[in-house]
C-alpha positions in Angstrom: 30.9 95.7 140.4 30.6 96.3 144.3 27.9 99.1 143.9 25.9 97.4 141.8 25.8 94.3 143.5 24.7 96.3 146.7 22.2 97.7 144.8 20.3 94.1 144.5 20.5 94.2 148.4 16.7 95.1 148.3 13.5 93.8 149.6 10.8 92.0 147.5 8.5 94.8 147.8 9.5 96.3 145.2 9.2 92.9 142.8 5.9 91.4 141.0 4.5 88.7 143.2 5.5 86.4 141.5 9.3 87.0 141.7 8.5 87.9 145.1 7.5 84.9 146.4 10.3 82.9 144.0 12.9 85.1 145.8 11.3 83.7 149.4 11.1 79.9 148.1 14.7 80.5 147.2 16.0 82.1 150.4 14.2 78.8 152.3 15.9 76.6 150.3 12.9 75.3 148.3 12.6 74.5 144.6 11.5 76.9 142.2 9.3 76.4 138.8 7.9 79.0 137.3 6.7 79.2 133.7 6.5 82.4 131.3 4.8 82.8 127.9 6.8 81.4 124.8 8.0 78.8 126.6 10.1 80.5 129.0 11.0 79.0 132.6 13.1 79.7 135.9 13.8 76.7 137.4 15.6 76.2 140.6 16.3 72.6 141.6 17.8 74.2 144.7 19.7 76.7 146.0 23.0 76.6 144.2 25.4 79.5 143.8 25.2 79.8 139.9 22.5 79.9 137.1 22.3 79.0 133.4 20.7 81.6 130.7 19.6 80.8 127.0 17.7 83.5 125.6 15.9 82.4 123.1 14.8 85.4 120.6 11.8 83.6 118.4 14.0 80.5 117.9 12.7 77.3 118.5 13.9 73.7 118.7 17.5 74.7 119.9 19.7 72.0 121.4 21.2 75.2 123.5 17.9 76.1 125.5 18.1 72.2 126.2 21.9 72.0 127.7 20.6 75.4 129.5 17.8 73.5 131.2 19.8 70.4 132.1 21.0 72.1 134.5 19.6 72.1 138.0 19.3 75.9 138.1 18.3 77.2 134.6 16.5 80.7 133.2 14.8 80.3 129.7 13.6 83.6 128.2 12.6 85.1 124.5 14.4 88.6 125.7 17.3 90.2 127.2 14.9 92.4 128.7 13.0 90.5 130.3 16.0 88.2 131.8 17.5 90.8 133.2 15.3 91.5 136.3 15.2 87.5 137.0 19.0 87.7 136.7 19.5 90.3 139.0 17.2 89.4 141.7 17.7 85.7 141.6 21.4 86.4 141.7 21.3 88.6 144.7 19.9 86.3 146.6 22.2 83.0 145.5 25.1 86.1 146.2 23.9 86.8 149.5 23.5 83.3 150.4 26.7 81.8 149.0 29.1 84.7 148.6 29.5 83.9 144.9 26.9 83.5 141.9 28.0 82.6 138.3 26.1 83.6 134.8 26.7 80.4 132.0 25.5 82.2 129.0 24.5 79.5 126.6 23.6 79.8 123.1 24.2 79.0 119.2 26.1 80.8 116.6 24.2 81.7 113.5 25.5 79.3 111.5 28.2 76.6 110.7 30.9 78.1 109.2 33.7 75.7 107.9 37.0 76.6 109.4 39.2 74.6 107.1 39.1 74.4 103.0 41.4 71.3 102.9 40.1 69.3 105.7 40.2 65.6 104.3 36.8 64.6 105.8 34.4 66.5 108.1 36.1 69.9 109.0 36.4 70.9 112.8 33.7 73.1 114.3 33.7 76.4 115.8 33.3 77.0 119.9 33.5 80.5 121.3 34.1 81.0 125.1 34.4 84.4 126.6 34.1 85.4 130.3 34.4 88.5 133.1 37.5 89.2 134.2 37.3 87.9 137.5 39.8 85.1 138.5 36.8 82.9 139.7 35.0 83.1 136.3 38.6 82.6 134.5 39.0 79.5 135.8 35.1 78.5 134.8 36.0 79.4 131.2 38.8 77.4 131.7 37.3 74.3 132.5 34.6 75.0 130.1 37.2 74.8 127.3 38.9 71.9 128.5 35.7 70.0 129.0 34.3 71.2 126.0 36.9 68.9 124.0 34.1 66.7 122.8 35.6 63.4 121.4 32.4 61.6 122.3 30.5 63.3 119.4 32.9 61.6 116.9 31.5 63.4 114.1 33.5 66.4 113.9 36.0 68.1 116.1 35.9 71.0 118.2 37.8 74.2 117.7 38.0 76.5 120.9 38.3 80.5 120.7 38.8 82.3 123.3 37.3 85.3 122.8 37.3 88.9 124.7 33.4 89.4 125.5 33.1 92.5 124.2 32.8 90.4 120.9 30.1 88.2 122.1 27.3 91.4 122.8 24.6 89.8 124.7 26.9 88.2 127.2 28.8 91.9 127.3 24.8 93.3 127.9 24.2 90.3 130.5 27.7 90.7 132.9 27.7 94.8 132.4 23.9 94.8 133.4 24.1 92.5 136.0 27.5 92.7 137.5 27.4 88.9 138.2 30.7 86.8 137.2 29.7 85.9 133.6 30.7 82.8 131.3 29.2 82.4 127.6 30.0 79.8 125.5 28.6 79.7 121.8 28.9 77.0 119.4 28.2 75.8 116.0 24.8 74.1 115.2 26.4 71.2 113.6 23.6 69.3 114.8 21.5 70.7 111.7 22.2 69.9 107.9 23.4 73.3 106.8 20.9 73.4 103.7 17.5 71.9 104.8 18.0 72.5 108.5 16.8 69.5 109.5 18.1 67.7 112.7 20.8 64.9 113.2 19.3 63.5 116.2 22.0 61.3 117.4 24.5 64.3 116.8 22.0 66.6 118.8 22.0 64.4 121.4 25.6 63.7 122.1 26.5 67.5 122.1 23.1 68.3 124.8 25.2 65.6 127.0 28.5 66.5 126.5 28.4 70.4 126.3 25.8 70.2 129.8 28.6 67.6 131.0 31.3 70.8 130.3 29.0 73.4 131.9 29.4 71.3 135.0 32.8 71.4 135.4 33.0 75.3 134.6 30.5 75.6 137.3 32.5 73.2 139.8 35.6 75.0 139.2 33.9 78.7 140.2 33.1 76.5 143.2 36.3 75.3 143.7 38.2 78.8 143.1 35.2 80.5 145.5 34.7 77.9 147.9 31.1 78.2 148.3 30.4 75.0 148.3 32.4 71.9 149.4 32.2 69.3 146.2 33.2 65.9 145.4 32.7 65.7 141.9 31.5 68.3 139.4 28.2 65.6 139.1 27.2 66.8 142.2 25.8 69.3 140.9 23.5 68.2 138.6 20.0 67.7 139.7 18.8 66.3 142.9 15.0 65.9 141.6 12.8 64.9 138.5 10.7 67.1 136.7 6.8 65.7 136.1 7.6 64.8 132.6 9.8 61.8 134.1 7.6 60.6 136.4 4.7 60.7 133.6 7.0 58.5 131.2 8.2 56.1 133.9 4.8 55.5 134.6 3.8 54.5 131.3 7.0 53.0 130.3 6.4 50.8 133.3 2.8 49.9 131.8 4.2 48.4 128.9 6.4 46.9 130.3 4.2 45.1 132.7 1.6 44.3 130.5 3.5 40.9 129.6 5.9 38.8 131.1 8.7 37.9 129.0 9.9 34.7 130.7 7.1 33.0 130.7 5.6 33.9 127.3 8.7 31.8 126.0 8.8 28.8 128.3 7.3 25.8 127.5 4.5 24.4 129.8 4.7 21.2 128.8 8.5 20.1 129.6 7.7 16.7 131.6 5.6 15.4 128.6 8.2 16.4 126.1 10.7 15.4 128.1 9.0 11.8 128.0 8.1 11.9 124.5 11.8 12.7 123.8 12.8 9.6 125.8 10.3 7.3 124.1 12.1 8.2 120.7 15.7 7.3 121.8 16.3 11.0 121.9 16.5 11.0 117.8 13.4 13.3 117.2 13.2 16.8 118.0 10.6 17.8 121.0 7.3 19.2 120.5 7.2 22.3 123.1 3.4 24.0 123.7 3.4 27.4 125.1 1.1 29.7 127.0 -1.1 31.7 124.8 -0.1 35.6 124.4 -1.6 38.0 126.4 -0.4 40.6 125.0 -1.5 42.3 121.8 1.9 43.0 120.6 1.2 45.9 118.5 -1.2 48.2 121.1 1.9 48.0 123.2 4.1 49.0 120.4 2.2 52.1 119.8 1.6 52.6 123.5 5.4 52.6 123.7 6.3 54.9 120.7 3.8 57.4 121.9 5.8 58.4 125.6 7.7 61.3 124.8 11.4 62.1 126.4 11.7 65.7 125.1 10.7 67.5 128.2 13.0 65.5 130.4 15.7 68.2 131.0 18.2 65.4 131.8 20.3 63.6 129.5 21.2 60.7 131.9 17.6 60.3 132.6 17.0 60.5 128.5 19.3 58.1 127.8 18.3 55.7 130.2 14.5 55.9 128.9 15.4 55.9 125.2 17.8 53.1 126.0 14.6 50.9 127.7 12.2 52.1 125.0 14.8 50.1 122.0 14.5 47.0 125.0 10.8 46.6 125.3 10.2 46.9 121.4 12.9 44.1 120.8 11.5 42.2 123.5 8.0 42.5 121.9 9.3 41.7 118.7 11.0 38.5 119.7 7.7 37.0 121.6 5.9 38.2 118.9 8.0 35.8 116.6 7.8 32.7 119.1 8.2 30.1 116.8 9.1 31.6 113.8 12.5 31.6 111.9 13.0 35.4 113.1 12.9 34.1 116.7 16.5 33.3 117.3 17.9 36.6 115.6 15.9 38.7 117.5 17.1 36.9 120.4 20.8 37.5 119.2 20.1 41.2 118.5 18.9 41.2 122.6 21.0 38.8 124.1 24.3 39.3 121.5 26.3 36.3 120.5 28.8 33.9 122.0 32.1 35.6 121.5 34.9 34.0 121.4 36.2 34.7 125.1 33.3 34.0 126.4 33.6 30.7 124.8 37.0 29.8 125.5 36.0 30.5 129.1 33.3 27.8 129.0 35.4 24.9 127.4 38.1 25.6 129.9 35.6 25.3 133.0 34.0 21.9 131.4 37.4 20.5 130.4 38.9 21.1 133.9 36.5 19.9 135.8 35.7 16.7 133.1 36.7 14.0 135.8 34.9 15.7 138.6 31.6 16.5 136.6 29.1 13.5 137.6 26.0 13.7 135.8 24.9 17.5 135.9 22.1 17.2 138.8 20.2 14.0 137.6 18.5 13.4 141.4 15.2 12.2 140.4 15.9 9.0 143.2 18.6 10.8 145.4 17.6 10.8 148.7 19.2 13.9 149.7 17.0 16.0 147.2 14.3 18.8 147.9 10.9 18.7 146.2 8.7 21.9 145.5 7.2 21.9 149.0 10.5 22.2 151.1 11.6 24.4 148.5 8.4 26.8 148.9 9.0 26.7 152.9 12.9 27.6 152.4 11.5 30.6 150.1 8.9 31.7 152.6 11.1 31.7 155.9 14.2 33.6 153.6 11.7 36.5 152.3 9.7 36.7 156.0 13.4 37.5 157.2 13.7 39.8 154.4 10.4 41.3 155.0 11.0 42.0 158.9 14.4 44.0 158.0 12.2 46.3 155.1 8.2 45.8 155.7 8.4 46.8 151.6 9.8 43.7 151.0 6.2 41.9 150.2 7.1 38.9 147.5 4.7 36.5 146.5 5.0 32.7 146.0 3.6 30.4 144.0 3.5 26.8 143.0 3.0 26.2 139.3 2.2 23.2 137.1 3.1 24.9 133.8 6.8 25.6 134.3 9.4 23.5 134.0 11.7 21.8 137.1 13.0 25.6 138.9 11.8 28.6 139.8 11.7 32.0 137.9 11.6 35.4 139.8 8.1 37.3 137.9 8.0 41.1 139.1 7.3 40.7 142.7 6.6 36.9 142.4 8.9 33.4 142.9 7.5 30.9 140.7 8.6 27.3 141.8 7.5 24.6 139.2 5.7 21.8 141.1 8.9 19.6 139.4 11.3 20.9 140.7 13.5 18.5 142.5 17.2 19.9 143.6 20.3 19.1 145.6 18.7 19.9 149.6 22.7 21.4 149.7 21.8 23.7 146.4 18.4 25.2 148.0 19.9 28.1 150.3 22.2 29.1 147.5 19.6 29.0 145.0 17.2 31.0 147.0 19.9 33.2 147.5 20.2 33.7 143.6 16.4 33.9 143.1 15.3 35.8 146.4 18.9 38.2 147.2 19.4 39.3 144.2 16.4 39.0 142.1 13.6 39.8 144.0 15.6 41.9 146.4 17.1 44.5 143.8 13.2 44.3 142.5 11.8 45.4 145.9 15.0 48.0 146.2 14.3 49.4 143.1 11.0 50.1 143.6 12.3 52.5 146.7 13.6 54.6 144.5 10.8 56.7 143.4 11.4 55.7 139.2 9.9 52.3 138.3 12.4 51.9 135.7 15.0 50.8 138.6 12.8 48.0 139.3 12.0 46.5 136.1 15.5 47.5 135.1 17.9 49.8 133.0 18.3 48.0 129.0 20.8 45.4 129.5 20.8 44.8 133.0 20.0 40.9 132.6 23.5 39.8 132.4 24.9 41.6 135.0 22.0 40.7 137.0 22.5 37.0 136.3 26.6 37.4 136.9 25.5 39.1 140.8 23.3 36.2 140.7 25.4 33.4 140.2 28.1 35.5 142.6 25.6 35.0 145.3 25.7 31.2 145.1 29.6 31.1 145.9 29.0 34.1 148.5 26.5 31.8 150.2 28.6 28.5 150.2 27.2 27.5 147.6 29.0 27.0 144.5 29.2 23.3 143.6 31.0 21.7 140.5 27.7 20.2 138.7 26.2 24.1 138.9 29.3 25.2 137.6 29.7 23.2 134.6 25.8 23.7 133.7 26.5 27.4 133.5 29.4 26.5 131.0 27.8 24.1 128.7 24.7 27.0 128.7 27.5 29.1 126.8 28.5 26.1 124.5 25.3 24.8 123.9 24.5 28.2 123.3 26.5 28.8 120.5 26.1 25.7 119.2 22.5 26.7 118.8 22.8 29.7 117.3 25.4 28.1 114.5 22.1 26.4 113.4 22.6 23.1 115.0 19.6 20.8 115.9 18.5 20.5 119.4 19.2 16.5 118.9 23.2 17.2 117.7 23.1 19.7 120.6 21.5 17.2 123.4 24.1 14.4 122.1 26.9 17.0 122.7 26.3 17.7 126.2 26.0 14.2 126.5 28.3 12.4 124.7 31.0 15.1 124.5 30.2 17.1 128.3 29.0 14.0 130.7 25.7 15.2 131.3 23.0 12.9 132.4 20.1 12.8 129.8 17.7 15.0 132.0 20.1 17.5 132.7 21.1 17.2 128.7 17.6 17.8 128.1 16.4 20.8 130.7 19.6 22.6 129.6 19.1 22.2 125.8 15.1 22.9 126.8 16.4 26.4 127.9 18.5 27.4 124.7 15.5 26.1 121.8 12.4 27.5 123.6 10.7 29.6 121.3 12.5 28.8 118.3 15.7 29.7 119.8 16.8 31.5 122.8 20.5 33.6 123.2 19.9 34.1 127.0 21.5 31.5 128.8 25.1 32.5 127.7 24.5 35.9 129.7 25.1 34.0 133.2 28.5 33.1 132.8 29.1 36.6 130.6 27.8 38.5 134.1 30.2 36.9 136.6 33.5 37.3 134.2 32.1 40.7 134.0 31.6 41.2 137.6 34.7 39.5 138.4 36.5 41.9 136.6 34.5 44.8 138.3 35.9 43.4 141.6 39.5 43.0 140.8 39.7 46.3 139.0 38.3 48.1 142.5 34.7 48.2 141.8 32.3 48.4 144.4 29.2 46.1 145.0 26.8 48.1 146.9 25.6 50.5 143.5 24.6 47.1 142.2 22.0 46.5 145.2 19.9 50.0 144.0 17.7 48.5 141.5 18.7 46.4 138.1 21.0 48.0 136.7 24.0 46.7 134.1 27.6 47.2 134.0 27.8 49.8 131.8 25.4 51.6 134.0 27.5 52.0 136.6 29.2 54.8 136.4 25.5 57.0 135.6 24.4 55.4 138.9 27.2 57.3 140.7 26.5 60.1 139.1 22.5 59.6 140.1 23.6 59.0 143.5 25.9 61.8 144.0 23.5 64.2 142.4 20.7 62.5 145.4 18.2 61.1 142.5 18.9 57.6 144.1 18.7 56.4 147.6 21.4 53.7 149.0 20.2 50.3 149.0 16.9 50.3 151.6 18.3 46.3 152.4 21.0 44.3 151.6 21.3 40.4 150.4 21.7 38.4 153.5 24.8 36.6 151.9 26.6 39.3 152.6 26.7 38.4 156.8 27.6 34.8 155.9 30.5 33.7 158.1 32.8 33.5 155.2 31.1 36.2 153.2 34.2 38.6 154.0 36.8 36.1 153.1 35.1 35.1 150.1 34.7 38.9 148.7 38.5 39.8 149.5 39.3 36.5 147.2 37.2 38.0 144.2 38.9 41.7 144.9 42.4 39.7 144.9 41.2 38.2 141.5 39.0 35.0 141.3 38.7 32.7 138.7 35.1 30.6 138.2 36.8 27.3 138.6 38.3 29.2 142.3 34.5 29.6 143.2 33.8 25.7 143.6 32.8 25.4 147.3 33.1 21.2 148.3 
């Protein structure tokens, strides 16, 4: 293979101008796009010392031209013949540059054959792997077997041949051609239904991620056996940019998503007079909540929302994420849509989940240990150590000005309202603090640090990432966002018993609403049962029956076990800053990270420099229980 790789050692003189100037973007380290007729592309995300080739001959729709171009150097083409020029210059210039270059041949055998008669459900499925004979590209077909073990697609099984590639002909065309280290992989289209041809799509999906996930780690282990690049992970080398098609989605996922503002839509703006009306009946007849009218006409967003297309992504972590927002906003839409309806409450439990049993256990322990400490739940109206809106708005304003000298892009908004109950809500770039809010002057600095260091902040830090979806937030990412939240209060000083035991009861009021109980049997629990005062009984019960029903409140306490967890198991903090993100997300925002599609955090809570912040954090690491958080 020497002499024919000195033979690409040529100038671009003798190429189309095209493929001249790609060869001169390449050797600059600049990204490449360039599209062909039929749908063919080269795309270079950057310089990297390996490329992936699906040749497509006629066929359309195939889930292997889309694990091809997942990758951050891809070559999409009808014909062998016309790949193999691209290949060969394109490769002797990633050769020259790296002192390696790897083919991944990618494509899909004819048809499904069943390997088994007597399999007793869904047979396994065939995967071909062949490669050169170089040690380097051994070890890439190596790790491409291994990692093509696909448990994930659950369906059906893989079963891995390792085949001499003389038997697979356009690979044996490709490497002889070429001499470039060569891997192909082939595989079944199980994806299809073997008489109509029509498409699993969930099935598609899960192989595209898992067989690209594969590729990755054949292509980090030719790095590895080459050293031509120094790697920490095989995600690394996934792509460090986003094609236009993201950006064009984000932007109109985004638009839906900001066309209506979920929290409010469901709050009541009448809480003071209900709360009186409720008091003038001795508490035995249910309240009479008003809300906002809808701005929102639910169904132009629907189709506005159905309409933004995901299949030109190239990523599978980015399509995910989208599809997984998409299923979010048209529940959310749904549920406001049903504000005050019967449906109300289950689409809330389809969002929200229910109150498992853990999770419930957890809150009874909390209000049961802390029964004889509990006091009345934050009844202050006539304490005289208690904040009104005003001193609340000018502890907001001189947090987020300090916020706003360490990152200029940190530009929040505040606002006094009449129409929301006692509190404040974070709204996009906006605090909203109710004109009745009354708190605990002790509670203000940690509240703010819930509302302003971890809402608004991860609001104003995802924004800096270049994807909107990181500031209005990943599916999901309430709870964990409300756990961080809550976190913050002990991290400031914070934590009191009274705000500890309201975030319990939320969970048993919780359930007790979705069981089907009245808000009057639920108000006389927290009570009679829990030792709240009656206004505290009533905000808190407020919160769980607005629009007909309400499965949020439980998420608070569900976020800090879940965070807590994170933290004694090793997990680290700062991913949590990038944007609004959930648990289970954190593992793709490594791999974002890593792969450079996410900046570190542009500024970080102010919490964190507390005096005792250290001390506090090495607690939660050592393992911390809630009733541990309780600051006197």
């Amino acid at each position: 293979m020497t002499s024919q790789r000195r033979n690409h050692r040529q100038t671009t003189s003798g190429y189309p101008q095209w493929l001249g100037e790609t060869l001169e973007s390449i050797r600059l380290g600049k990204s490449v796009r360039k599209d062909f007729g039929n749908g063919g592309r080269l795309h270079i995300d950057r310089p990297l010392p390996f490329l992936s080739v699906h040749i497509g001959k006629g066929r359309d729709d195939l889930a292997a031209r889309d694990i091809a171009a997942a990758n951050a150097s891809y070559l999409v083409v009808d014909d062998i013949e016309d790949a193999l020029p691209i290949i060969e210059a394109v490769g002797a210039v990633l050769n020259e540059r790296f002192g390696a270059f790897l083919l991944l041949d990618i494509d899909e055998l004819d048809h499904d054959t069943l390997i088994t008669d007597d399999a007793p459900y869904l047979p396994p499925f065939e995967i071909r792997i062949a490669s050169t004979d170089d040690m380097a590209a051994q070890k890439a077909a190596t790790a491409l077997a291994e990692g093509a073990d696909l448990r994930q697609v659950k369906f059906r099984t893989p079963h891995v041949d390792r085949v001499k590639l003389e038997a697979v002909s356009q690979a044996a065309t490709l490497a002889g051609q070429t001499g470039f280290p060569l891997v192909a992989f082939r595989f079944a289209p199980i994806y299809r239904q073997p008489e109509s041809g029509h498409i699993y799509p969930d099935l598609r999906e899960r192989l595209v991620a898992n067989i690209f996930d594969a590729g990755l780690k054949a292509f980090a282990a030719f790095v590895g056996a080459t050293q031509s690049l120094k790697l920490t992970t095989h995600r690394a080398l996934g792509r460090k940019a986003f094609v236009d098609a993201v950006s064009r989605a984000d932007r109109r996922i985004d638009d839906v998503a900001s066309s209506f503002d979920f929290l409010l839509a469901v709050t009541p703006i009448n809480t003071d007079a209900a709360w009186q009306g409720f008091k003038a009946g001795k508490f035995k007849k249910e309240p009479q909540f008003l809300y906002r009218p809808l701005s929102v006409q639910v169904e132009a967003e629907k189709r506005k929302l159905f309409s933004v297309a995901f299949d030109r992504f190239e990523d599978p972590v980015l399509y995910h994420l989208y599809r997984e927002k998409q299923q979010e906003l048209d529940l959310q839409l749904s549920l406001i849509s049903a504000r005050e309806t019967g449906r109300f409450v289950e689409y809330g439990r389809a969002l929200y989940g229910p109150v498992e049993l853990s999770l419930y256990r957890a809150a009874t322990e909390i209000l049961a240990k802390t029964a004889v400490l509990g006091g009345d739940g934050d009844d202050i109206e006539s304490d005289p150590h208690t904040a009104d809106c005003h001193e609340v708005e000018a502890a907001a304003r001189a947090m987020i000005a300090e916020y706003h000298r360490q990152y200029p892009g940190f530009s929040a908004e505040v606002e006094l309202r009449d129409d929301l109950p006692s509190g404040m809500l974070v709204s996009g770039e906006r605090l909203l603090i109710s004109r009745h809010t009354l708190m605990p002057k002790a509670r203000v600095h940690a509240l703010l640090s819930h509302e302003i260091g971890v809402h608004l902040l991860t609001y104003f830090n995802g924004s800096a990432q270049g994807l909107r979806l990181f500031r209005s937030g990943l599916a999901g990412y309430e709870g964990m966002q409300e756990g961080l939240a809550v976190f913050s209060e002990y991290m400031a000083g914070g934590m009191t018993v009274g705000r500890l035991r309201l975030i319990a009861a939320r969970v048993v009021a919780c359930s007790a609403m979705l069981e089907g109980r009245p808000f009057t049997e639920t108000y006389a629990m927290l009570v009679d049962e829990h030792g709240f005062g009656p206004v505290a009984a009533f905000h808190l019960a407020m919160r769980l029956y607005r629009g007909g029903g309400l499965a949020k409140d439980a998420i608070y306490l569900r976020g800090l076990l879940e965070l807590l967890s994170h933290l004694k198991s090793g997990g680290a903090l700062d991913p949590f800053w990038m944007g609004k993100i959930s648990a289970s997300h954190f593992r793709v925002m490594q791999e974002l990270s890593l792969r450079g599609l996410l900046k570190a955090p542009v500024i970080r809570p102010a919490f964190l420099s507390h005096p005792q912040a250290q001390v506090r954090l090495d607690k939660a690491r050592a393992g911390l229980n809630p009733l541990d958080m309780i600051i006197s």
